[in-house]
DSSP file (Angstrom, degrees, kcal/mol; ACC not computed):
  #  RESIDUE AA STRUCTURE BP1 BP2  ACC     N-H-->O    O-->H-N    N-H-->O    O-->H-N    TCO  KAPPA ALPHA  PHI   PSI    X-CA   Y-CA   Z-CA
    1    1 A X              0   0    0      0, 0.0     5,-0.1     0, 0.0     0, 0.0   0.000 360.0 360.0 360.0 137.0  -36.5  342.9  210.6
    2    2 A X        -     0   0    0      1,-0.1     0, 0.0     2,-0.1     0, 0.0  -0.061 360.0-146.4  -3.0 155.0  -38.9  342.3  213.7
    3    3 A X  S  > S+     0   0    0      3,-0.1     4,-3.7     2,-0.1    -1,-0.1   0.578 102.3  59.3 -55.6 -60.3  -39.1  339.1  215.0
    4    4 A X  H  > S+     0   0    0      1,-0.3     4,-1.5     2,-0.2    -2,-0.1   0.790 110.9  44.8 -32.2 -55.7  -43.1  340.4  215.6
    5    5 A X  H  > S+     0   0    0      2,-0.2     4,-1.4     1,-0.2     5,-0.3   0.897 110.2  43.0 -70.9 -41.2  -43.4  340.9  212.4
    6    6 A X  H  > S+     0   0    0      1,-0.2     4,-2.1     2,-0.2     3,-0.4   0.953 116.8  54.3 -68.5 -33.1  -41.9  337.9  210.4
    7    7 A X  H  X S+     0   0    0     -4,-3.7     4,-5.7     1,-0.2     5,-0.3   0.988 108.7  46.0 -38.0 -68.6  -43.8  335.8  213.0
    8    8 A X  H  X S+     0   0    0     -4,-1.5     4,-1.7     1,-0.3    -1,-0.2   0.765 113.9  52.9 -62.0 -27.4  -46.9  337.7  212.1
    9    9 A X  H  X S+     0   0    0     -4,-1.4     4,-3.0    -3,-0.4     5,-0.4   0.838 106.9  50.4 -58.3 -47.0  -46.0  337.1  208.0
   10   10 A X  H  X S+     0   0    0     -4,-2.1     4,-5.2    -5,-0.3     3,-0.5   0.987 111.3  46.7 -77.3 -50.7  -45.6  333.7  208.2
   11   11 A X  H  X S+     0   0    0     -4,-5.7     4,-0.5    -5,-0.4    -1,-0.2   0.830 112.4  53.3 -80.4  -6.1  -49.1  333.2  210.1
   12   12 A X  H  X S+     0   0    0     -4,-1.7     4,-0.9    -5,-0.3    -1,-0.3   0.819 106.2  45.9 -62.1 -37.7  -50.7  335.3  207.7
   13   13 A X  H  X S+     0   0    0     -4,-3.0     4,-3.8    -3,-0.5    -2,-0.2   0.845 114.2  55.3 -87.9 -22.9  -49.5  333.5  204.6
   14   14 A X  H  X S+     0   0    0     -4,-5.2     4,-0.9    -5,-0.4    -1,-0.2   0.854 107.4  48.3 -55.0 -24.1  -50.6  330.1  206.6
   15   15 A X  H  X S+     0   0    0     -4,-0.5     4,-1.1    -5,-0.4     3,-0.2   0.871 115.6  42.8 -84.6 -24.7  -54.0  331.4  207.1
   16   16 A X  H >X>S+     0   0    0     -4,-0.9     4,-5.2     1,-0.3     5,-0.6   0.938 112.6  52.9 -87.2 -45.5  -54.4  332.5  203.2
   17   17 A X  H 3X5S+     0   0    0     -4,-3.8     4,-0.5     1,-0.2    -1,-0.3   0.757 114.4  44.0 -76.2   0.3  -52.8  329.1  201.9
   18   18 A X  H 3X5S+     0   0    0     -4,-0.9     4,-1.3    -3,-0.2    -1,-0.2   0.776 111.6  50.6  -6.0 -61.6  -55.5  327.4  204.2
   19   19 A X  H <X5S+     0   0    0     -4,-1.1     4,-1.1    -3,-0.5     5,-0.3   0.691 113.4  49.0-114.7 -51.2  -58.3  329.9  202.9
   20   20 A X  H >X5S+     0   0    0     -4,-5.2     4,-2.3    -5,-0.2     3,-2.2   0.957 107.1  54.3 -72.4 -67.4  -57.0  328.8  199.1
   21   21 A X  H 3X<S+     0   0    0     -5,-0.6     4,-2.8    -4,-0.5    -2,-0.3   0.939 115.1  41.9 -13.3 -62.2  -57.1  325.0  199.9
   22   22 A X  H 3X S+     0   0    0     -4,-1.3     4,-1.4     1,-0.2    -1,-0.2   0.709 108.9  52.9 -78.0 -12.8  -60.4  325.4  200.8
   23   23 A X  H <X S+     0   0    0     -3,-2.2     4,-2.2    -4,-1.1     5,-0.4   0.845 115.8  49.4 -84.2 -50.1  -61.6  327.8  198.1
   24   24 A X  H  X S+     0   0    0     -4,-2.3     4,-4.9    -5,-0.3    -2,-0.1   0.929 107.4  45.5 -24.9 -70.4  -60.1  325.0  195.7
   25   25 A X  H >X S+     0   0    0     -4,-2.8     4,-3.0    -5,-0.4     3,-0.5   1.000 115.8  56.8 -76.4 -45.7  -61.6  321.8  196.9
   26   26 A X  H 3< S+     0   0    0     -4,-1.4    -2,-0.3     1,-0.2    -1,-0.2   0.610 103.3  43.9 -46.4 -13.7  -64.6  323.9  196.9
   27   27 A X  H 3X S+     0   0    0     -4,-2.2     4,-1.0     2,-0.2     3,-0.4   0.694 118.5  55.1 -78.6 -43.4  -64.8  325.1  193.3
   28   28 A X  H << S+     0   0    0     -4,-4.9     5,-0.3    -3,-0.5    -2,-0.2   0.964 108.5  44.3 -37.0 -65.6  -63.9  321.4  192.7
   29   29 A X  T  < S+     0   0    0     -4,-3.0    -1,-0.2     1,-0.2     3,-0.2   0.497 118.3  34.6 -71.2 -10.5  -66.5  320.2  194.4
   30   30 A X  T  4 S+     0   0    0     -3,-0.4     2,-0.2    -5,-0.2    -1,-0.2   0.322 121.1  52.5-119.1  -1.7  -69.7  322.3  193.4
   31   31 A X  S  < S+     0   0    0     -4,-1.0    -1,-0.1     1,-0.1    -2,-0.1  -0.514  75.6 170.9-131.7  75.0  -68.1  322.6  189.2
   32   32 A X        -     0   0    0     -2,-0.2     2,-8.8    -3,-0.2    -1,-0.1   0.114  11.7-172.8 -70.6  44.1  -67.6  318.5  189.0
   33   33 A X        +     0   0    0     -5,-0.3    -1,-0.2     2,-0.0    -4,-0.0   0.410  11.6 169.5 -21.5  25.8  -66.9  318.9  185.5
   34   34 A X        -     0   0    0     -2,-8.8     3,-0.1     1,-0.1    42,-0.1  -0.206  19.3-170.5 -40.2 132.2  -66.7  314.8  184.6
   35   35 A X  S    S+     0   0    0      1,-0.6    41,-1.2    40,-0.1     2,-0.4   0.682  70.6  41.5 -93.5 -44.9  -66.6  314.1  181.2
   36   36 A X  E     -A   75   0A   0     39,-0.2    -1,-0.6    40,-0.1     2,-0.2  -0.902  68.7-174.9-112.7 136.7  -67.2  310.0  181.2
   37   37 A X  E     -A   74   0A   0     37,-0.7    37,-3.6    -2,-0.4     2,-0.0  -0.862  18.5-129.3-133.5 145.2  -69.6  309.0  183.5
   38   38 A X     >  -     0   0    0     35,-0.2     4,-1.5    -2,-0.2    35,-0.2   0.112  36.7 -93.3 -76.7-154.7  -70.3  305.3  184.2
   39   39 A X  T  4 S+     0   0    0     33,-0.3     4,-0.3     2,-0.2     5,-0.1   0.936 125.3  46.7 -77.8 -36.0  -73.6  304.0  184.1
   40   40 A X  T  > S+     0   0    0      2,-0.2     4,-3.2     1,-0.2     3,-0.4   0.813 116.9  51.5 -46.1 -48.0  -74.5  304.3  187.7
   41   41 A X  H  > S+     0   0    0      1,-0.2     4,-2.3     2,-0.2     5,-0.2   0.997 108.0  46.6 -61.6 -68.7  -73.1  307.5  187.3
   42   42 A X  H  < S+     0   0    0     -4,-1.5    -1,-0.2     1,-0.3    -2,-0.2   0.505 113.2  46.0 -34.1 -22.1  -75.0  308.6  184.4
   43   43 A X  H >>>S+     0   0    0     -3,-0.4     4,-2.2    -4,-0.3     5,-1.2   0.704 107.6  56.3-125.7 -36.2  -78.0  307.7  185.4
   44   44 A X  H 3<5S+     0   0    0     -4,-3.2    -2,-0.2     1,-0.2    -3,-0.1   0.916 110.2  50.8 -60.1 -30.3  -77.7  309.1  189.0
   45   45 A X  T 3<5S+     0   0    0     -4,-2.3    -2,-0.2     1,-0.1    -1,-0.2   0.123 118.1  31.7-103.7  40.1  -76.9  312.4  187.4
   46   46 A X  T <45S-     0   0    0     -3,-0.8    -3,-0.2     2,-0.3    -2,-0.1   0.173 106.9-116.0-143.0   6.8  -80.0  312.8  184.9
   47   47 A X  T  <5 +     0   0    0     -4,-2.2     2,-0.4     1,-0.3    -3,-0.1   0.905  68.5 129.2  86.2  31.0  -82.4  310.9  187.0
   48   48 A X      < -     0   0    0     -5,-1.2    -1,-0.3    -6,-0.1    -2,-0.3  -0.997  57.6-107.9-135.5 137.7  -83.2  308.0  184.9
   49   49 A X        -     0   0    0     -2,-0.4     4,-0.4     1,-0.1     5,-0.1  -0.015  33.1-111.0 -34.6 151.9  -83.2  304.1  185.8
   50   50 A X  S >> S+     0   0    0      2,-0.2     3,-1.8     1,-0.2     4,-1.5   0.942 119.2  62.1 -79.0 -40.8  -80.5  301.9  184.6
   51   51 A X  H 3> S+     0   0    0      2,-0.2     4,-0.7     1,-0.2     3,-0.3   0.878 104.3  49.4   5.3 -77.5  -83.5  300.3  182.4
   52   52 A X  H 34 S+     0   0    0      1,-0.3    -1,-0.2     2,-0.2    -2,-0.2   0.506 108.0  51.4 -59.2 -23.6  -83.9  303.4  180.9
   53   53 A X  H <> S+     0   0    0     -3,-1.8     4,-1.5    -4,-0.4     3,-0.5   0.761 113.2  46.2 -84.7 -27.3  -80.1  303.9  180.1
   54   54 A X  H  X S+     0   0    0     -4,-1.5     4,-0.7     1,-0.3    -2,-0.2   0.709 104.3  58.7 -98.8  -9.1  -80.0  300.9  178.6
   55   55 A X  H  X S+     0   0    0     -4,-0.7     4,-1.0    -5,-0.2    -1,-0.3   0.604 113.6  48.1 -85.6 -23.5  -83.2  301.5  176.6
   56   56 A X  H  4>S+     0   0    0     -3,-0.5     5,-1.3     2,-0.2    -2,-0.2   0.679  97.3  56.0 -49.1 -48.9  -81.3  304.3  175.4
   57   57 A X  H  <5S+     0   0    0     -4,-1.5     3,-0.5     3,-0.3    -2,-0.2   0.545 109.4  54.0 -96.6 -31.1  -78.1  303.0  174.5
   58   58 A X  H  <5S+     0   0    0     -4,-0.7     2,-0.5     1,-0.2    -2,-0.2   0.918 109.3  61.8 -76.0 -45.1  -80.7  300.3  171.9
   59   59 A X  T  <5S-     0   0    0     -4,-1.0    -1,-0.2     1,-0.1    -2,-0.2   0.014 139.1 -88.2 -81.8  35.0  -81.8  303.7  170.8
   60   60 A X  T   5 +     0   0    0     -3,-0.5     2,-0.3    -2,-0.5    -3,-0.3   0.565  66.9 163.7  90.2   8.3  -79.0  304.8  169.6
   61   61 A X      < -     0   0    0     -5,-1.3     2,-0.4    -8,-0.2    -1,-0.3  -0.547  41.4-123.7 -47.6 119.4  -77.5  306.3  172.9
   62   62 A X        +     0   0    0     16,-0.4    13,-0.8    -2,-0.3     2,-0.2  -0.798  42.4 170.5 -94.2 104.0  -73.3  306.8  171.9
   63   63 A X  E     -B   74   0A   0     -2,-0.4     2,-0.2    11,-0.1    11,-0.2  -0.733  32.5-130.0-114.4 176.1  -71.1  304.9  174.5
   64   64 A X  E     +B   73   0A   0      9,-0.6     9,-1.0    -2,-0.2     2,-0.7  -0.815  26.4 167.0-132.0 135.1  -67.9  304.1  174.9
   65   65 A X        -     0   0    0     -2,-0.2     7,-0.1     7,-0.2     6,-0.0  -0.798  20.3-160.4-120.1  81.7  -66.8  300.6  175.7
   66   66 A X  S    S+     0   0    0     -2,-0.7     2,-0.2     5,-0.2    -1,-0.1   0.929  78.1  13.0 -20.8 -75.4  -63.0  299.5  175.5
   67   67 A X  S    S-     0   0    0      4,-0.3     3,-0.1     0, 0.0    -2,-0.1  -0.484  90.7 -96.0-113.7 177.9  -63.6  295.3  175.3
   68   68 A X  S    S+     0   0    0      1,-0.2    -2,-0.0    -2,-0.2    -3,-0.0   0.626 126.7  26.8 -88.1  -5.0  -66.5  293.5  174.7
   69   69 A X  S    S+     0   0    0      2,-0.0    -1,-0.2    -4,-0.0     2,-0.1  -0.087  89.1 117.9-111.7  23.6  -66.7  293.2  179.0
   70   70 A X  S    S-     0   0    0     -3,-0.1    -5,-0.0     1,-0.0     0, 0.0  -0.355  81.3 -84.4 -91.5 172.5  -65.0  296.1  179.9
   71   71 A X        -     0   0    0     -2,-0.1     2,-0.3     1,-0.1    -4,-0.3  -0.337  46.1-127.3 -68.8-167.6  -67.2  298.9  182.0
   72   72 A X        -     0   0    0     -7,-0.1   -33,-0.3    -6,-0.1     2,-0.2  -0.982  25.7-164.8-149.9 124.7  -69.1  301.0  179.7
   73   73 A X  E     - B   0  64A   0     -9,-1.0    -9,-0.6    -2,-0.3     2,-0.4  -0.583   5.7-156.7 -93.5 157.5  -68.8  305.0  179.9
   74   74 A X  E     -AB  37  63A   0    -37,-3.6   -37,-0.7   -11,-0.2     2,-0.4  -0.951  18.7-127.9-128.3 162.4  -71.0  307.7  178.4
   75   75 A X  E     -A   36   0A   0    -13,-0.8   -39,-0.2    -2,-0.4   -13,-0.1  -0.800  21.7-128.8-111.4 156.0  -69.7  311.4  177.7
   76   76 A X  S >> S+     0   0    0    -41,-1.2     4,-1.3    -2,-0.4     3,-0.6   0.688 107.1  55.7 -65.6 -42.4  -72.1  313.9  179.2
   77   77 A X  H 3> S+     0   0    0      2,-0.2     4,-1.0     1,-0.2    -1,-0.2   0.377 108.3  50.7 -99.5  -9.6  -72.5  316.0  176.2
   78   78 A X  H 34 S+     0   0    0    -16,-0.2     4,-0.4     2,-0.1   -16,-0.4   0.385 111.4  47.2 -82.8   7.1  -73.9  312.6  174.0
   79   79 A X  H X> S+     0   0    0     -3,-0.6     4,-2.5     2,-0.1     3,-0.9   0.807 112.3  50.6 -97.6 -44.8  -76.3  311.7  176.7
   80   80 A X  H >X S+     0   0    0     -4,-1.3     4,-2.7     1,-0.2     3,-0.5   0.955 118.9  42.6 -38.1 -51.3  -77.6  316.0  176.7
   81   81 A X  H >X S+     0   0    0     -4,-1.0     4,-1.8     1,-0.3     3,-0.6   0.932 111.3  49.7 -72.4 -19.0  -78.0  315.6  172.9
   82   82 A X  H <4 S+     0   0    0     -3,-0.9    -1,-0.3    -4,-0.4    -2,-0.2   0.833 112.8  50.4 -71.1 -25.3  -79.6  312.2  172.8
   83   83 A X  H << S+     0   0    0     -4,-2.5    -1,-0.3    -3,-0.5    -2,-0.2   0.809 104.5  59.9 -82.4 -22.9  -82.0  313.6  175.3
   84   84 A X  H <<        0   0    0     -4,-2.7    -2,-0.2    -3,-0.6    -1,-0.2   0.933 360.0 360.0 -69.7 -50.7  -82.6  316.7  173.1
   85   85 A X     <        0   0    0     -4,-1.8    -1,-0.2    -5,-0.2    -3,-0.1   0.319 360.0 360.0  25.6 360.0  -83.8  314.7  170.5
């Protein structure tokens, strides 16, 4: 074959696996699909105080919690229903 050509092969498939990399960490990055969120977390993504989580969590908010001092997580789809309420 060419030189011209395999040359030209090779920087083609560098530019696409580039092009995919970047399509990647973007799809990553705009569909964060978390399931456990901490509290911090939680509370940064539905816009509520940590007060408010925790005023929640007396009202029956479903967390889950390892130990009795371990961090404390929430699933995403029990904070939507709690909020549906």
């Amino acid at each position: 074959m060419d030189k011209k050509l395999v040359m030209y092969v090779f920087k083609q498939n560098r530019k696409l696996k580039k092009e995919i990399k970047q399509l990647r960490n973007l799809i990553n990055e705009k569909c964060n699909f978390k399931e456990l969120l901490t509290v911090k977390e939680a509370c940064e993504h539905f816009g509520f105080s940590e007060k408010t989580f925790y005023r929640y969590r007396a009202m029956g908010l479903k967390v889950v919690q390892k130990g009795r001092n371990s961090k404390i997580y929430v699933r995403v789809i029990d904070v939507e229903k709690f909020l549906n309420k």
